[in-house]
N, C-alpha and C positions, 0 to 999 in steps of 0.2 A: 504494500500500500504506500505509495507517495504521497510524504506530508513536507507542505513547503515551509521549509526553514527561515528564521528571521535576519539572518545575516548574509552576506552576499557569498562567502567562504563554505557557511554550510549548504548554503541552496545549490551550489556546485558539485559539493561532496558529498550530498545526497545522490547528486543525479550519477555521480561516478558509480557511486555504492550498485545503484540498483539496474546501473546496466553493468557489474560487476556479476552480480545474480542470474542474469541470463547468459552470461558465459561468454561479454564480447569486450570485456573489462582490462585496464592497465592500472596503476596504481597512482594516485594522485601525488604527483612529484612536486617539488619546488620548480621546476620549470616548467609544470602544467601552470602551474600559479602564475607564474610571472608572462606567461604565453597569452592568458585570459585579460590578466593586466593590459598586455600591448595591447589585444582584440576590443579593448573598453577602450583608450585612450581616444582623445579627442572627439570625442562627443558633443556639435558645438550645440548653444544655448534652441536655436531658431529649429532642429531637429526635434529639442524634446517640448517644446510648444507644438509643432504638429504631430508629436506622437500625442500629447495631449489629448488636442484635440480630435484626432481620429478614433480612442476608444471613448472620449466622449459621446462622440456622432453616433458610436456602431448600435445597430439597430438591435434587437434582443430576437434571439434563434427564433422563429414558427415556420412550422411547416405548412405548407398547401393546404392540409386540412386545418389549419389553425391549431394544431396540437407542437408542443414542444419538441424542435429539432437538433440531432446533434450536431454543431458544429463547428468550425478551424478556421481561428485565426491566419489569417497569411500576409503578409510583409512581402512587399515587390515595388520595384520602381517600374510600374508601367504603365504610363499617363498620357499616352500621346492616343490620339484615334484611335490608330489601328491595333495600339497595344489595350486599349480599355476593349476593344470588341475582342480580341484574343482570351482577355480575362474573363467576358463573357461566356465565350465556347466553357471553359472550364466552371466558371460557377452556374451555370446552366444544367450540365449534364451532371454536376453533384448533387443540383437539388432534385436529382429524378432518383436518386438514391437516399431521400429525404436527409440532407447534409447540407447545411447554408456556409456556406463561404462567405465569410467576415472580412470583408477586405480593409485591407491596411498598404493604400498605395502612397510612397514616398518620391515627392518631386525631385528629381535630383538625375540631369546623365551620369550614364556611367554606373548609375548605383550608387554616388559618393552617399546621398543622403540617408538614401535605406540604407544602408551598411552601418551608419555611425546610431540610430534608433537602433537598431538591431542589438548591436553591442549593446548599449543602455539595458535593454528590457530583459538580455540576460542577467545582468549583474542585479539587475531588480526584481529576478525570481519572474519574471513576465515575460518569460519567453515564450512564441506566438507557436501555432503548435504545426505550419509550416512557412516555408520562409524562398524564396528566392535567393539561390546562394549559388553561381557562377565559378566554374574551373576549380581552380586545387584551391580555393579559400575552404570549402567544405571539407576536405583534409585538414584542416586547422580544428575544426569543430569538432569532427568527428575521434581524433588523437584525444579531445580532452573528454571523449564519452559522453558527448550531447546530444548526437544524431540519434536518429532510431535506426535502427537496421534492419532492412529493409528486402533480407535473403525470403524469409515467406513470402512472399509477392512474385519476387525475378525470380527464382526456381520453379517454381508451375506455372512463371505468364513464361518459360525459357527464352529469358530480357538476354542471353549471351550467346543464343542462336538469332535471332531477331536484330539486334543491334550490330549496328558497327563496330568492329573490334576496336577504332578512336575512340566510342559512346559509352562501350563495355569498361573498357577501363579505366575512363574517368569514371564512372561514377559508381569504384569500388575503393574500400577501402581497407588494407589489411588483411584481406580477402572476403571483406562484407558489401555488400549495395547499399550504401548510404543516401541515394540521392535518385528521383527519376527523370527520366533527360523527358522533355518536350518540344523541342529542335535544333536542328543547322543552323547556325546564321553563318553565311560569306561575307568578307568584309571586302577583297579586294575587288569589287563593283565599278565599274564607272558608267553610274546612271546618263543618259542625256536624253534631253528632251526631240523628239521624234519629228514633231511640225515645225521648231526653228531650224534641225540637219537637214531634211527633206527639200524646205523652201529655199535653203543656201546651198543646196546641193551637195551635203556634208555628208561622207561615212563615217563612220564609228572608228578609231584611232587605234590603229595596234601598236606601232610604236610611237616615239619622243617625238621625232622631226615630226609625222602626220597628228598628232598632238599639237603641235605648234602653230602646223601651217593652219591647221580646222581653228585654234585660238584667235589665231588673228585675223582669220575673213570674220569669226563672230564679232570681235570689237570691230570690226571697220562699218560693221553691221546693226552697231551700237547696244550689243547684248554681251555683258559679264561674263566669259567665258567659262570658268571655272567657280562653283559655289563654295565660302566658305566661311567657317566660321573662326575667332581667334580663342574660342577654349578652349585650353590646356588637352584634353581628352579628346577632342576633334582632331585639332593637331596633330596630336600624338597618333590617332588613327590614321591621317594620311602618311604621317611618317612609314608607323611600319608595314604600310602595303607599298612603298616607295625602297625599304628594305627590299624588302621579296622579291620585289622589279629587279635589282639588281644584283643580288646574291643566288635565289632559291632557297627553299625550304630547310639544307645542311646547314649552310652558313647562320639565317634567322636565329636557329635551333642555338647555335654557338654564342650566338650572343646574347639571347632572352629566355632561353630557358639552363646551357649551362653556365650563363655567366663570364664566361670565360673571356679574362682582362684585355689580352690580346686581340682577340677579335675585333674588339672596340677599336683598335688603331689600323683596321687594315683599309686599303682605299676604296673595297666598295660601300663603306662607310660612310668615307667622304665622298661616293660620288652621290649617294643618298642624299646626305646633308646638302647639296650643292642644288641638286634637284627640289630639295623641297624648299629653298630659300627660292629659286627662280623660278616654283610654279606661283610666285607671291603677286610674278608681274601680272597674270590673268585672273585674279580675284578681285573680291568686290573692293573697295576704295572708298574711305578708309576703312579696315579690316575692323570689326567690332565681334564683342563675343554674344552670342545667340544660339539659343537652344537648335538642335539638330531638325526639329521639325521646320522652323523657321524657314532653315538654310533649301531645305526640301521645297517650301514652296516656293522661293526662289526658280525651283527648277520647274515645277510645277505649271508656273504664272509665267513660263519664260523669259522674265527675269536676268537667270543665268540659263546655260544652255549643257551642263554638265556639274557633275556633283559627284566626287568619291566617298562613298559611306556603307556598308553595311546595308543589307537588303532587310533589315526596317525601313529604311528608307522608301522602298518599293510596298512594302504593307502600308503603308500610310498617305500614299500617290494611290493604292489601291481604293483606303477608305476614303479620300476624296473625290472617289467617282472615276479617275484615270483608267486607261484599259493599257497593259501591256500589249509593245508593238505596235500600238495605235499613235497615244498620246506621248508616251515616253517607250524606252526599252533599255537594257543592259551590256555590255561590254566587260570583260576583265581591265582592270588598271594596264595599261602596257607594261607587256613584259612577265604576266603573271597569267596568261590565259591558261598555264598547264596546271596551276598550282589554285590552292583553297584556305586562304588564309581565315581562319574558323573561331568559332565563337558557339558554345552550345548554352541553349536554355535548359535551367537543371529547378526543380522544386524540391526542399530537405523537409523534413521533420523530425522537430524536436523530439527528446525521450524524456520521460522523466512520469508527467500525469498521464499513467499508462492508459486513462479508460478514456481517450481517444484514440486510441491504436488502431480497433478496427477501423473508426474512419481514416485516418492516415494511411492506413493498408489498401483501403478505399480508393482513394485518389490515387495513391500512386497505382493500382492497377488503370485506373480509368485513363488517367495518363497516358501509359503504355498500349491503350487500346488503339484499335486502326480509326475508327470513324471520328476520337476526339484527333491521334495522329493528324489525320488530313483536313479536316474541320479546323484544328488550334494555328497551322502552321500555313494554310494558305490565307489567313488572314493577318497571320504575324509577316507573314515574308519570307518567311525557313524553309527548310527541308527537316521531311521527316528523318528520323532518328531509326527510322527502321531501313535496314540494308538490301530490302526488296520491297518497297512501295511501289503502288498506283502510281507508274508515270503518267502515264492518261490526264490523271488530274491536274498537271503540274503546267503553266507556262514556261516559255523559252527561257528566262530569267534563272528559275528553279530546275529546269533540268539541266540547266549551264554548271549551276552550286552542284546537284546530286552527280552527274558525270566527273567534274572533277577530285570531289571528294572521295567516292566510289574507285578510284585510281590506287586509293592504300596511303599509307603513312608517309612515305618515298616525297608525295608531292601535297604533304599537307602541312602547314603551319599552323601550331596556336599563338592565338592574339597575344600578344602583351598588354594591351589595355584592357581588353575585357579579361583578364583575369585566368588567362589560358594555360600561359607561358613561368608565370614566377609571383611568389606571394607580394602579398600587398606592401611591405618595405621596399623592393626591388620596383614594382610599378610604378609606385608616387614618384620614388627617386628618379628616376631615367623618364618618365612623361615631364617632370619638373625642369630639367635641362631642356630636354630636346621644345620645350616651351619657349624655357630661357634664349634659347636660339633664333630661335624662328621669332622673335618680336624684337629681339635686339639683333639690328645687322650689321652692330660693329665684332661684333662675339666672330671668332674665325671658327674652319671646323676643326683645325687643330686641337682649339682650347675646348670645345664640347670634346672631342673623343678622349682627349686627358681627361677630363671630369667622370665620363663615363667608367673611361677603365680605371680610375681609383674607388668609384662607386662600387663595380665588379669586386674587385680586389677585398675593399671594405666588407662587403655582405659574403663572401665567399671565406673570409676567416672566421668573422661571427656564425655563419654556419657552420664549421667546423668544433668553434669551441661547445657550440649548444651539444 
């Protein structure tokens, strides 16, 4: 029976205990403690007013028939269009399993904001009883015995014949399923709008120089070539699909997921860094920071006439009525058409007040099921998580992501911004430079890739001593 404790140490060490009981336990170390510490830190003020007031708002459980429902909290940053109708598909189909989904959506790209609530409401014994939790941060959780595990579910729905061997092993841990995936996102995209290329006579850009030349009939043409935005994680987004352009998938690997000091100094580094200062010349003027949907309608309205982002981008040109290959359509960034720079949607649940377990076991089958599969992700933008979907249902955009992906590990890269690639100290730090860069153009790339590889260096000895 879980009984929640009055101190933030025992409500922890509670939850260790009792998923020590079911046999998937480690021992509450001093460097679990101090681990949870970093995972609270920074919490700003303006997060726990909207965490506030979001369990203010939440409505109280009833079912259809008016009788009392059970149901889960969930915590997600998914606020745009196309991302509230995606949350839909899912609290939809739980309440036909009489199960209300509490939603706890937090404003913030990236997830900065939900992430920093999240922290909070753990250390406040309030932790939501699922959660939106991206890449190997769930491996943080689940080390300190938070997660619920999630093997009764993936063993009879067979989530490791089904899934992509990428899908399957994110979202194990220690040799448990901590997590259920709900799609692909591709981030190396380069959306452009369909009736401004058409009417200039524009193709779609495979490499730099046809990049360049399409840039500049669109300014002569008096349209923005390139949509962007100046936050830090936008940014940082075009950076590393401008990596991949010029390295592939080995190199990426070397430098954002092993760290490795060296890498940071070699030239396709800097021919990265060179590239994303002078894609600067075809962006808007002056450069301001604006949320991702903004910058989309930008592409949308014609505006600009091109936009690198993540095929949310494409769910949310969707919910505003666009048709792919009509109105807009997709290209890989040049340089990256073989390659799937990735990003997957994961949902965790907590452990601890075990008598919502079957709904958590709940969801995450429904999840993994095929009709919420193709329902949840052709409205988000993704590709299904399953390694033989309905291509049928899929436009050219979607089967561009599932083909490339589908190719094997060889030619696939995880994000470093969304959380793919390397925990959250190693993100902030190397999106905070490569920031630094890109808004200051007296910074050379010398002086960014020294920062870089002393960063590497730095994090790769504190890994060792932990």
């Amino acid at each position: 029976m879980f009984i929640k404790k009055s101190t933030r140490r025992s409500m922890i060490d509670k939850r260790v205990i009792d998923k020590r009981d079911r046999g998937g336990a480690k021992s509450w170390t001093a460097g679990s403690r101090r681990r949870i510490v970093l995972l609270a830190s920074g919490c700003l003020l303006g997060c726990l007013i909207t965490l506030r007031a979001g369990m203010a708002n939440a409505a109280p459980p009833v079912s259809a028939a008016g009788q009392p429902a059970t149901s889960l909290q969930v915590v997600h940053w998914w606020t745009s269009a196309s991302e509230r109708k995606s949350v839909d598909v899912l609290a939809t189909r739980l309440a036909e399993d009489n199960i209300q989904w509490r939603d706890m959506a937090i404003p913030g790209g990236a997830g900065l904001g939900a992430s920093k609530v999240l922290k909070s409401m753990v250390l406040a014994g309030k932790a939501p009883e699922a959660t939106q939790l991206n890449g190997i941060v769930f491996g943080e959780w689940a080390d300190l015995g938070l997660l619920l595990e999630l093997d009764d579910v993936a063993a009879p729905g067979n989530w490791q014949k089904l899934l992509f061997p990428t899908v399957w092993s994110l979202v194990r841990n220690r040799g448990h399923v901590v997590a259920a995936p709900l799609g692909i996102h591709r981030i190396n995209n380069l959306f452009y709008n369909k009736k401004v290329f058409d009417r200039l006579g524009l193709a779609a850009p495979k490499t730099w120089p046809e990049f360049e030349r399409a840039a500049e009939k669109l300014r002569q043409a008096g349209v923005t070539p390139l949509a962007q935005s100046s936050e830090a994680w936008q940014v940082a987004t075009l950076f590393e699909t401008l990596v991949l352009a010029e390295s592939g998938p080995a190199y990426y690997r070397s430098l954002f997921v092993d760290l490795n000091p060296a890498a940071f100094g070699d030239a396709r580094m800097t021919h990265a860094l060179k590239r994303l200062r002078a894609l600067k010349e075809w962006m808007p003027q002056p450069l301001r920071e604006r949320p991702w949907p903004d910058m989309t309608r930008q592409l949308a309205d014609g505006e600009a006439a091109m936009f690198v982002m993540g095929d949310w981008a494409k769910g949310e040109l969707l919910a505003w009525g666009l048709n792919t290959d009509q109105d807009f359509s997709c290209a890989a960034v040049p340089g990256t058409a073989d390659y799937h720079l990735y990003s997957v949607d994961t949902l965790a649940m907590f452990a601890g007040d075990y008598s919502h377990q079957p709904a958590q076991e709940k969801l995450a089958q429904l999840i993994m099921s095929q009709p919420v599969q193709s329902a949840y992700n052709q409205v988000k933008g993704a590709i299904s998580v399953w390694r033989a979907p309905d291509l049928s249902k899929m436009d050219s955009c979607a089967r561009a992501s599932w083909s490339a992906f589908s190719k094997g590990s060889a030619f696939q890269a995880p994000s470093l911004v969304h959380r793919m690639a390397a925990d959250e100290t190693a993100k902030d730090a190397i999106v905070a430079e490569v920031h630094r860069y890109f808004v200051d153009d007296k910074m050379g790339e010398s002086d960014i890739q020294r920062k870089l590889a002393s960063i590497a260096r730095s994090l790769s000895k504190t890994g060792k001593q932990e």
